[in-house]
Structures are given as C-alpha cells and as structure tokens.
N, C-alpha and C positions, 0 to 999 in steps of 0.2 A: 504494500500500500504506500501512497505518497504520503509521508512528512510534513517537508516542503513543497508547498505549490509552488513556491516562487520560482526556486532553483530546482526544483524535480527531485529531490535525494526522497530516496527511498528507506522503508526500514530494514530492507535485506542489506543497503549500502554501508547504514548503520550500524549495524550489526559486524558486516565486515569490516568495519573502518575500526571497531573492538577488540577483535580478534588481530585485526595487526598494530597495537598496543596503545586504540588512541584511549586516553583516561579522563579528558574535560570536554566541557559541550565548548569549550573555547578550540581546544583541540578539531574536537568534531568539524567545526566552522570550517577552521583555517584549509582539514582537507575536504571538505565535500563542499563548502558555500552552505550547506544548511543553515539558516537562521540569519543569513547577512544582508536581507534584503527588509522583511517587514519583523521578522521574530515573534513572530505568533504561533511557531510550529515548536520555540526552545523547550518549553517544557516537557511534549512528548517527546521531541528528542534527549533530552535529559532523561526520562524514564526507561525509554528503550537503551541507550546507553550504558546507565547503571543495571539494567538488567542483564546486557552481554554480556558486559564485565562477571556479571556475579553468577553465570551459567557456564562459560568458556570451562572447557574438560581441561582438567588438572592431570598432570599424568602422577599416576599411583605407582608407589612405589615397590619395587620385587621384596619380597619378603626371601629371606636369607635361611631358609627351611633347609637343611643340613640334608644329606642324602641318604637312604642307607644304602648301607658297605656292605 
C-alpha cells in the first residue's frame, strides 16, 4: 500500500529500507523522500518503521551440544 502519496514510497519500501539498517523516520526521509513533501504520511511511517525494526529475524545462535563418542 502507499504511504506516501506525495512521493509514492510504499510500505514494502519501508520495510526494506529496515532491513538495510535505516533506524529514524529522518533516516527513512533522507532514502526514500517519504514524508518530505506534505508529512502527513510520518506517522505511519514511523509505525511501520518501528515495527520492521522490531520483526527483522535475528539469527539464533548454535547451541554447542557436545557429540556423542
């Protein structure tokens, strides 16, 4: 879905723009243009935002489970 009407960012762009490590809606701005035209979209992009962030797969760690011999 659009975001931004202004600049067209999307929430999948969003989203991606998380996953490659953006962390502020100032951040988000700078690479997608969301929010630099009227700023009426910042808030959901803020929530979508904090929410990529706070979904992004963590990788788990190997547990060191000893073999048997």
């Amino acid at each position: 879905m659009y975001v931004c009407i202004c600049i067209g960012v999307t929430d999948h762009q969003i989203r991606e723009a998380a996953l490659a490590g953006c962390e502020t809606v100032a951040e988000l701005t700078m690479r997608t243009g969301c929010g630099s035209n009227c700023g009426s979209c910042l808030g959901m992009a803020a929530d979508l935002l904090e929410q990529a962030r706070n979904t992004r797969s963590l990788p788990l760690p190997v547990l060191g489970l000893a073999q048997a011999a």
